[in-house]
VOPAGU-2260 file (C-alpha; in pm, 1 decimal, decimal comma):
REM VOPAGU-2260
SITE   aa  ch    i         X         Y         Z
SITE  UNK   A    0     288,4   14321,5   14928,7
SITE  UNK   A    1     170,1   14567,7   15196,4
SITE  UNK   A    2    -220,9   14517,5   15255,1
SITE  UNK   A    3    -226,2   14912,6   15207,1
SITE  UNK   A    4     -34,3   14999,2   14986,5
SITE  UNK   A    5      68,0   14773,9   14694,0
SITE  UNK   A    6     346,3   14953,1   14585,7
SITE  UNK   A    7     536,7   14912,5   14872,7
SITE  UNK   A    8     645,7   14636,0   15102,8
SITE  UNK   A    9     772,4   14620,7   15456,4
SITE  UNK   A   10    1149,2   14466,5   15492,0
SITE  UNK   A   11    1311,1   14457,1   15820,8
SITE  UNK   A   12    1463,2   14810,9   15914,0
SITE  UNK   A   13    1825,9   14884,0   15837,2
SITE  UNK   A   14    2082,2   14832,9   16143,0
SITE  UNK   A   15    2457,5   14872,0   16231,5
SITE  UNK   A   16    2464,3   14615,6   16531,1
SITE  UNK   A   17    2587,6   14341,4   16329,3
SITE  UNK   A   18    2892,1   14508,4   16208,1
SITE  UNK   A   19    2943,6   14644,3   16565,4
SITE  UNK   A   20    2906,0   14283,0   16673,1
SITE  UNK   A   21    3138,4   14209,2   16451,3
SITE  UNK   A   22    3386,0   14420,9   16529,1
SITE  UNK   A   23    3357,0   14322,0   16918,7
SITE  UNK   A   24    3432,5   13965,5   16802,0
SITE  UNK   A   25    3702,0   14057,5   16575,3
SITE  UNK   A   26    3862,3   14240,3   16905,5
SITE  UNK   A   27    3850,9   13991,1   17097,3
SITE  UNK   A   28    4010,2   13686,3   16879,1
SITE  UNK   A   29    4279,0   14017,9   16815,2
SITE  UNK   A   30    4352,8   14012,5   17175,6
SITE  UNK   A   31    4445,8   13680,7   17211,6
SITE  UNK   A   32    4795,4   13760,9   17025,2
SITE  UNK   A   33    4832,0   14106,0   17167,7
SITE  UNK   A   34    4708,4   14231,2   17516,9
SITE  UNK   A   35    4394,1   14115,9   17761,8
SITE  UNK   A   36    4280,4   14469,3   17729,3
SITE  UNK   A   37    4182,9   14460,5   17380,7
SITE  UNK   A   38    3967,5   14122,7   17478,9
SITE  UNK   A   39    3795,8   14295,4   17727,3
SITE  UNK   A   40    3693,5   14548,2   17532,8
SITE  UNK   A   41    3594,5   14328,2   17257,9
SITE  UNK   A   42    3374,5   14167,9   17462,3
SITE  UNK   A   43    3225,9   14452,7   17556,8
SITE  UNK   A   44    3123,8   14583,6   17232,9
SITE  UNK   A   45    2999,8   14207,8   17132,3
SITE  UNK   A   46    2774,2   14253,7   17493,4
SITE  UNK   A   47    2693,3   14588,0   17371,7
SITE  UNK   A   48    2599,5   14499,0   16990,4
SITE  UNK   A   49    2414,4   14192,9   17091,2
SITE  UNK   A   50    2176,9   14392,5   17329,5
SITE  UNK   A   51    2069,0   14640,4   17090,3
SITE  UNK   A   52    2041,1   14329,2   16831,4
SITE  UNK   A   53    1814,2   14194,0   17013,3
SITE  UNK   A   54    1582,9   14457,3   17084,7
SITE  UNK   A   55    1590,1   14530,6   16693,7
SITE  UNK   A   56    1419,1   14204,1   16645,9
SITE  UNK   A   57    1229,4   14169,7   16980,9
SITE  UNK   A   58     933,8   14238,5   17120,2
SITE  UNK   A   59     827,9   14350,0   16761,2
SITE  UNK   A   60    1081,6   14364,0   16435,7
SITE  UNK   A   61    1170,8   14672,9   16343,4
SITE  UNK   A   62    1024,9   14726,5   15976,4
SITE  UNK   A   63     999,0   14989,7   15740,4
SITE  UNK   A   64     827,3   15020,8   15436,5
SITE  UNK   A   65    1001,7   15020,0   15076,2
SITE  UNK   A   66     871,5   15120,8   14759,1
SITE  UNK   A   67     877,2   14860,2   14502,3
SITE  UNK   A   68     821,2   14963,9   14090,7
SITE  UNK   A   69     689,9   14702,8   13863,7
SITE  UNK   A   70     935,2   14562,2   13659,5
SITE  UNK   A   71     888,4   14554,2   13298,3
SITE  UNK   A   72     941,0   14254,1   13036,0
SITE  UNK   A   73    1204,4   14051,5   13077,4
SITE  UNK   A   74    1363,4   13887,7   12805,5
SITE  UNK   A   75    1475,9   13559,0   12800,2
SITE  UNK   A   76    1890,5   13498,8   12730,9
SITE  UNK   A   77    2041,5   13322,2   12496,2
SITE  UNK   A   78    2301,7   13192,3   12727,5
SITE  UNK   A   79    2312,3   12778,5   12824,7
SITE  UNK   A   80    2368,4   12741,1   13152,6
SITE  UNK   A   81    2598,2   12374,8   13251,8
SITE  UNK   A   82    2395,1   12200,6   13473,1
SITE  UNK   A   83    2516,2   12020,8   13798,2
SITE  UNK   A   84    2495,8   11615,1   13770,1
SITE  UNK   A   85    2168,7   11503,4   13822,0
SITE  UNK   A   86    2081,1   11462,0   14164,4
SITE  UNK   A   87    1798,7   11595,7   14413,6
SITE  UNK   A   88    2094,5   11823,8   14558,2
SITE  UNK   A   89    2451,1   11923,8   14570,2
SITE  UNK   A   90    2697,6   11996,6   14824,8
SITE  UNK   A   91    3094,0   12060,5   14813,3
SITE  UNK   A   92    3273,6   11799,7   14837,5
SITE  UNK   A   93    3146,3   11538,4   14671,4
SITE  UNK   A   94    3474,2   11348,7   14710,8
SITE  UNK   A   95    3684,0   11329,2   15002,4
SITE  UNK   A   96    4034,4   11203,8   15087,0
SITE  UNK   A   97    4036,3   10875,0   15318,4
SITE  UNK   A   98    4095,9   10946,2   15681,1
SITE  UNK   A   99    4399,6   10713,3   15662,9
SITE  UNK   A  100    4577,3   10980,7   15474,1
SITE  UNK   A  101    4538,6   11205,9   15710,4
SITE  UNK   A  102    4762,8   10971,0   15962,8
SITE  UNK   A  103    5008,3   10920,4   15714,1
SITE  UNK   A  104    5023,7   11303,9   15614,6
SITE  UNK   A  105    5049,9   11351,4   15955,4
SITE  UNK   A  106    5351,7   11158,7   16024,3
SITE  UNK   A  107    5531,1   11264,8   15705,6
SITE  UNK   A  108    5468,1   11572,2   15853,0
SITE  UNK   A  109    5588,6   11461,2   16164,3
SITE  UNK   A  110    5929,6   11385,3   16008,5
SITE  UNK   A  111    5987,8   11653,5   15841,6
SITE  UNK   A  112    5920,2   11888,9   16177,3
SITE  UNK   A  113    6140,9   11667,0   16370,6
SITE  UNK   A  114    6436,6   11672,2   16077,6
SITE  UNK   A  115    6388,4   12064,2   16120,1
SITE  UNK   A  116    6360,2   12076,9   16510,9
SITE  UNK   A  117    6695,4   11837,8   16566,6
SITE  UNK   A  118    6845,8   12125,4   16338,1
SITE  UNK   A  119    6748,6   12386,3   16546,5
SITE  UNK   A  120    6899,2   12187,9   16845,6
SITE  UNK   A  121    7234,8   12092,0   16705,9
SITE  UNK   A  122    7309,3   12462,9   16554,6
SITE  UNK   A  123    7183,8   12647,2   16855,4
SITE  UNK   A  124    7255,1   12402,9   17166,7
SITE  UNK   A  125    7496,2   12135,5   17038,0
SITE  UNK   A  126    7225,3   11869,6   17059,2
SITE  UNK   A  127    6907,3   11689,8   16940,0
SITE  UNK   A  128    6765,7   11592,4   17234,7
SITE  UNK   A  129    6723,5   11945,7   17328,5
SITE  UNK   A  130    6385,2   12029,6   17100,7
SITE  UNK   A  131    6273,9   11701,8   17276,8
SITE  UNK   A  132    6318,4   11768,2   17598,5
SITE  UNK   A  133    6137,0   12115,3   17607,1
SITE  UNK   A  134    5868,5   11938,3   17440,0
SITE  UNK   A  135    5835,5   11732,7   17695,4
SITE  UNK   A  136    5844,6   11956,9   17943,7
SITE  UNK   A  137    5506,1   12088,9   17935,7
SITE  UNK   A  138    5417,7   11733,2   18066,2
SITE  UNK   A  139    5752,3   11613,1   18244,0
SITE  UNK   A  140    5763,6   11852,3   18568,5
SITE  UNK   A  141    6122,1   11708,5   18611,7
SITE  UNK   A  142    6226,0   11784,9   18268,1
SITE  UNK   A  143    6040,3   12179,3   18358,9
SITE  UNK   A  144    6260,7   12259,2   18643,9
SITE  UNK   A  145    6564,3   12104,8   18468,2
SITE  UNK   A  146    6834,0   12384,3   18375,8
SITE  UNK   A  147    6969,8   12422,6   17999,1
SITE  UNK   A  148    7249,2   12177,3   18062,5
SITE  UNK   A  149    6991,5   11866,5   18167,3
SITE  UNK   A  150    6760,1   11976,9   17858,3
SITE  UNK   A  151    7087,7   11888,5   17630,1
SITE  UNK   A  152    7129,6   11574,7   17774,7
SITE  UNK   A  153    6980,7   11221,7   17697,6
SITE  UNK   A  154    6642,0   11136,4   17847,8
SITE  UNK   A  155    6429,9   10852,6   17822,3
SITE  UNK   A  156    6142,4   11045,2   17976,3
SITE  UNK   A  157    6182,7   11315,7   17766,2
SITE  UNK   A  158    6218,3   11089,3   17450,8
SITE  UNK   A  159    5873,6   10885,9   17552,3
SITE  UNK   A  160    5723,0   11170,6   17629,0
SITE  UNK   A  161    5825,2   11410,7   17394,7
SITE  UNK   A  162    5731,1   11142,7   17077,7
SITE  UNK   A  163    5408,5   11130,2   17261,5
SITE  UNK   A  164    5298,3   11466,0   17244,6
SITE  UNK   A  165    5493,4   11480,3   16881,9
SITE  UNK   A  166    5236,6   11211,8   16689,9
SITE  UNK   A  167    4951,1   11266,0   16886,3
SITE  UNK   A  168    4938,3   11652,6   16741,0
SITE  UNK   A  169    5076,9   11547,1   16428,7
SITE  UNK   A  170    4845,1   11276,6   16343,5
SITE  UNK   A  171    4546,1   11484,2   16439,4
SITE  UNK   A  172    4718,9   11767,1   16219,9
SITE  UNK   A  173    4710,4   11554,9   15982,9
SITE  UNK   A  174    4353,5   11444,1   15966,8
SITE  UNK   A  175    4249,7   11800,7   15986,3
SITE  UNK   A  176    4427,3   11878,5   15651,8
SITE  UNK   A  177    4269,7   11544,8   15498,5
SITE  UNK   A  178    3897,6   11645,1   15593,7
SITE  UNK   A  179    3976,8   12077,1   15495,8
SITE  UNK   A  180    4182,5   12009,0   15153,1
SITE  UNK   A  181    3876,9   11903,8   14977,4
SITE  UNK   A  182    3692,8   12219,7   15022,4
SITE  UNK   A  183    4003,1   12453,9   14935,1
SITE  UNK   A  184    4000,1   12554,2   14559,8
SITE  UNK   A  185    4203,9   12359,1   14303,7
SITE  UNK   A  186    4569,4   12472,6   14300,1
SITE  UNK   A  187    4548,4   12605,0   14697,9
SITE  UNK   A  188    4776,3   12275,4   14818,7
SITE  UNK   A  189    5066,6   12491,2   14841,7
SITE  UNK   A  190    4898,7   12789,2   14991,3
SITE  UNK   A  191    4748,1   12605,4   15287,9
SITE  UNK   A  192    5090,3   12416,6   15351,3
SITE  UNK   A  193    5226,6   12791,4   15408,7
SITE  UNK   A  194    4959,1   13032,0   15506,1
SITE  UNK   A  195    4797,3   12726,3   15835,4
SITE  UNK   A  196    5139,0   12677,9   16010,9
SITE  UNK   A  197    5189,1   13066,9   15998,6
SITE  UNK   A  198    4839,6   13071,2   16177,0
SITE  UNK   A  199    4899,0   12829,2   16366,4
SITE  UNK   A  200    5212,1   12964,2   16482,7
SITE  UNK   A  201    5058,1   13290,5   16593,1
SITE  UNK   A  202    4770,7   13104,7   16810,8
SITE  UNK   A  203    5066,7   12877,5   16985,2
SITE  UNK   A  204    5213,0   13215,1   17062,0
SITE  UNK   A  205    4975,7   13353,0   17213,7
SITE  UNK   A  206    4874,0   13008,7   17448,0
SITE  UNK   A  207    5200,6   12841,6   17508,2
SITE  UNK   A  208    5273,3   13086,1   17789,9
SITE  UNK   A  209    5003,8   12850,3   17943,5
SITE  UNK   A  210    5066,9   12559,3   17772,4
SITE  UNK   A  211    5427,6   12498,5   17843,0
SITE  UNK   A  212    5574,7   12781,1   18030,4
SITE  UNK   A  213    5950,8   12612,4   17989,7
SITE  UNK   A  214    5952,3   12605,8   17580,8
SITE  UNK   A  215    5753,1   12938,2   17582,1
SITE  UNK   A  216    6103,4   13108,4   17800,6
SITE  UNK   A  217    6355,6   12938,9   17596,7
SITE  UNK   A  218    6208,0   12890,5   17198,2
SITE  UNK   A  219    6340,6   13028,5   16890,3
SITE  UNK   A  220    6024,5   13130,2   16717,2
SITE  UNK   A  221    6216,1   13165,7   16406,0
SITE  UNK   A  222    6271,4   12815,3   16403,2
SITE  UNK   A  223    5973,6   12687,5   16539,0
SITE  UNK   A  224    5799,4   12877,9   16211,7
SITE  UNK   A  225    5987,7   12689,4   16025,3
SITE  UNK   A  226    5934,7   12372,7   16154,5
SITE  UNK   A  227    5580,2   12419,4   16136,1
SITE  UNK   A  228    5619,0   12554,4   15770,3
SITE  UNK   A  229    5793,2   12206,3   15687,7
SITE  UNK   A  230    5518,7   12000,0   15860,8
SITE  UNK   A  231    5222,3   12180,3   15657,9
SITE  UNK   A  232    5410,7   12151,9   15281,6
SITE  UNK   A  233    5528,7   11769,1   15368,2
SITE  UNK   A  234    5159,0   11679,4   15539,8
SITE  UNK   A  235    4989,4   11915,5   15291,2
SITE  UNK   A  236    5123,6   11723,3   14977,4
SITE  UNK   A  237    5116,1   11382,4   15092,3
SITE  UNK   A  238    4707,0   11449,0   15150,3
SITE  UNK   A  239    4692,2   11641,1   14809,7
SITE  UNK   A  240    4877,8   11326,3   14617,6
SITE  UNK   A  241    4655,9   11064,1   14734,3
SITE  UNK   A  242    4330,7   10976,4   14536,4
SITE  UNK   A  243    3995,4   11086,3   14635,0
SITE  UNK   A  244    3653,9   10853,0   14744,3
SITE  UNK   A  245    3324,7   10956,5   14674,0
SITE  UNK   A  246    3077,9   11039,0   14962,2
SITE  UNK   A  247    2661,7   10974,0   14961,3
SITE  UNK   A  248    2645,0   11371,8   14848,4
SITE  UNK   A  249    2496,1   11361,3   14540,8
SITE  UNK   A  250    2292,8   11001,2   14620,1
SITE  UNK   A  251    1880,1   11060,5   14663,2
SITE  UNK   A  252    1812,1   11012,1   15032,5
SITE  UNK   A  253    1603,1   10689,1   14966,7
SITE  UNK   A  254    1918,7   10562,1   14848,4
SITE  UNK   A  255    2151,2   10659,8   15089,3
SITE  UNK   A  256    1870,6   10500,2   15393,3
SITE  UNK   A  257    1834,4   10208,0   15143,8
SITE  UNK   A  258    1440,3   10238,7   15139,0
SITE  UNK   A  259    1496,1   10193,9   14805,9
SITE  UNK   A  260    1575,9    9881,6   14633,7
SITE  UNK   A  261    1768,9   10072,5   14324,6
SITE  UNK   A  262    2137,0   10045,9   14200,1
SITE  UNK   A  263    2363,1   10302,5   14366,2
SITE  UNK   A  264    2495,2   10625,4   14152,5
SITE  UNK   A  265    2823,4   10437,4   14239,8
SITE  UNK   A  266    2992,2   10226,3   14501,6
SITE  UNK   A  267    3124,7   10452,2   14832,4
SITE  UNK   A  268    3473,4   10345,9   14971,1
SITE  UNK   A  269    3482,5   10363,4   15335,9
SITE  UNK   A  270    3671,8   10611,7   15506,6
């Protein structure tokens, strides 16, 4: 309570720099799939918000005093309440999936992208290796200069390569949805092996220009959506199907440093 009055107490002052801050940052991530311009000005505003931020808070907090009225008698409900398992705290998850199937989400994954990307290439250019090659082109500078023809041939460099850079993305793909499942609500499988690849489609969109300026000139983003739609069910449900391991969560800390000499809640799987 305030020393001088005691109906009143002093709260930090109301302010609109955080939403303006937030806005700046919201412009800026927005730029990134539309124009350079709209970053720029996003950062502005963030530079702009976080200035006036600060001096909100420094040298001295702004404060400002608020009437308080005493509050009468409360009455107790009537209402249980179910109680959390016994422990000295609780924290979401308290069971993961094993980082192993992550990998082998990944790879399903990885299959089911490739079955989709060989699809593309036979429809649209008369042959699989043709995905492959472009793939490899963001790392293959002969397979970047090469014209459409040499991208529809057979190449072992390509093929190496291209696998390569296929797994590697996959598999860590794949561990990412093992280690994010757990905290999506129940039921949300499905939704996250749709809504991420969309995402994820619109942030290789706005990089691969960068990335790999020879698939950027010649993909089919219709199919390359799709691809990445079949890699996030397949991965997505592979992770989902596969049982769960309890973490140290829910143990007391003596027991998880083993100061204490007491049986365990239960026995933790490693990851």
């Amino acid at each position: 309570m305030n020393e001088h009055d005691s109906a009143s107490i002093l709260v930090p002052a109301p302010t609109a720099w955080p939403v303006i801050a937030a806005l700046g940052m919201t412009l800026i991530f927005a730029g990134l799939v539309t124009h350079m311009a709209v970053s720029i000005v996003g950062a502005i505003v963030l530079f702009r918000a976080s200035v006036g931020w600060w001096f909100d808070v420094l040298p001295e907090q702004k404060e400002e005093l608020v009437s308080v009225t005493p509050a009468g008698h409360i009455s107790r409900s009537s209402v249980l309440v179910d109680h959390l398992a016994a422990s000295h705290r609780a924290q979401v998850p308290a069971e993961v999936h094993p980082y192993s199937t992550g990998v082998w989400g990944g790879l399903a994954g990885a299959v089911a992208m490739a079955i989709v990307a060989m699809l593309f290439g036979l429809i649209s250019q008369g042959s699989i290796w043709y995905p492959i090659n472009l793939l490899a082109a963001g790392v293959a500078r002969s397979l970047a200069e090469a014209p459409g023809e040499q991208l529809r041939q057979f190449s072992a460099l390509g093929l190496i390569a291209g696998s390569m850079i296929h797994l590697t993305i996959s598999i860590l793909v794949g561990l990412l949805y093992a280690v994010s499942l757990p905290m999506f609500p129940s039921g949300a499988t499905w939704r996250s092996g749709l809504v991420t690849p969309v995402l994820w489609s619109g942030l290789v969109a706005s990089t691969l220009g960068f990335i790999n300026p020879t698939l950027n000139a010649r993909i089919d983003w219709t199919w390359f959506v799709a691809s990445q739609i079949a890699f996030g069910l397949a991965a997505s449900q592979v992770v989902a199907r596969t049982s769960k391991i309890s973490t140290m969560e829910n143990w007391p800390l003596a027991v998880r440093l083993e100061i204490e000499g007491q049986d365990k809640p239960e026995e933790k799987s490693g990851l």
